[in-house]
MITIFI-731340 format. One line per 10 residues: number of its first residue (from 1); their letters; for each residue x, y, z of C-alpha. Coordinates in steps of 0.2 Angstrom, whole numbers. Layout:
% residues N
NUM = A = X Y Z; ...
***
This chain:
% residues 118
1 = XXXXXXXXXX = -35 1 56; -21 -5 45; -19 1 28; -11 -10 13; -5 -1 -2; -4 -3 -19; 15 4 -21; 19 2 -39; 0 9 -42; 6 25 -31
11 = XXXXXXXXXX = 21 28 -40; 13 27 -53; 2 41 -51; 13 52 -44; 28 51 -54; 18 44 -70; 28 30 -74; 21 13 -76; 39 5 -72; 46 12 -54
21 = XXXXXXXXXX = 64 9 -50; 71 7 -36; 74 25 -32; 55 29 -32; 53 15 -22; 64 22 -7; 57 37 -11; 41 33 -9; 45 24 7; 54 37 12
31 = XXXXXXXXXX = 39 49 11; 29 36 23; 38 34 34; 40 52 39; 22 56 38; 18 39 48; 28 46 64; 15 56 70; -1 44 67; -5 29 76
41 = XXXXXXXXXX = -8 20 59; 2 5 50; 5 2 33; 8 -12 25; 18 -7 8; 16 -22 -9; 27 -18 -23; 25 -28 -40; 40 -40 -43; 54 -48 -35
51 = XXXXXXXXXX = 58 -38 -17; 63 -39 0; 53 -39 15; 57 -26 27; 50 -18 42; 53 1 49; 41 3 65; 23 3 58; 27 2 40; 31 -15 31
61 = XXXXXXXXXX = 36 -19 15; 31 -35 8; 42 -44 -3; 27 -52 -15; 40 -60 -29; 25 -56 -42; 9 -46 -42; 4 -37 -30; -13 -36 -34; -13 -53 -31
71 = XXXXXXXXXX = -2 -53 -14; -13 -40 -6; -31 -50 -12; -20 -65 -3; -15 -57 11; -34 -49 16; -39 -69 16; -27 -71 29; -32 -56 41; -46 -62 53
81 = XXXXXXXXXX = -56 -45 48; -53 -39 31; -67 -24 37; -54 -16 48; -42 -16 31; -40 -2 21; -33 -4 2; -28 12 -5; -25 13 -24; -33 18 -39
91 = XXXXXXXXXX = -33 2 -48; -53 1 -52; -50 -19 -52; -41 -22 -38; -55 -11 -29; -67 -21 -33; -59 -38 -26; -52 -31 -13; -71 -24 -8; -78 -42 -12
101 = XXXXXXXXXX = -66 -47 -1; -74 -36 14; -61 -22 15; -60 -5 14; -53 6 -2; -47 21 -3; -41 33 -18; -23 39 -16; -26 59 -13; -36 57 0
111 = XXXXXXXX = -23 42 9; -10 55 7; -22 69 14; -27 58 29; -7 56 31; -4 74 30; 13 80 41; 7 88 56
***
């Protein structure tokens, strides 16, 4: 089950700043990637603002050049099962398009909980 995640909404909360940098960005894709290497899970990773697609195994980064709120809402219209998607963030609004839309949500503790290091 793919997950797609909220970035800037993540960094957010855990460094409580409403305008990551780049540093908080690779550090926050730093931190999935080590805890994705011993799941069988993929991430899809959507950061507000001009960025670069990249790919590292099962976790992607979408380069969405605006919101993205708006880029993940897009993107669950592509899949051909939004149900197998899981959104995790803690933006009320988003959650509720994003569940209109047929996916799953899930709040950020309990992502990062699920994603534990073994």
């Amino acid at each position: 089950m793919p997950y797609f995640l909220d970035g800037n909404n993540l960094i957010g909360l855990a460094r409580k700043s409403s305008r990551p940098g780049e540093d908080d960005r690779a550090a926050l894709l730093s931190e999935l990637s080590a805890r994705l290497r011993s799941t069988r899970a993929t991430v899809r990773v959507f950061f507000d603002g001009e960025g670069r697609a990249a790919s590292y195994g099962s976790l992607t980064v979408s380069g969405v050049g605006g919101s993205a709120d708006e880029a993940i809402v897009r993107e669950l219209g592509k899949t051909s099962d939004p149900r197998q998607v899981i959104v995790v963030t803690a933006d009320r609004e988003l959650g509720r398009r994003v569940r209109d839309a047929g996916a799953k949500t899930m709040a950020p503790p309990d992502f990062w909980k699920r994603m534990a290091p073994s």
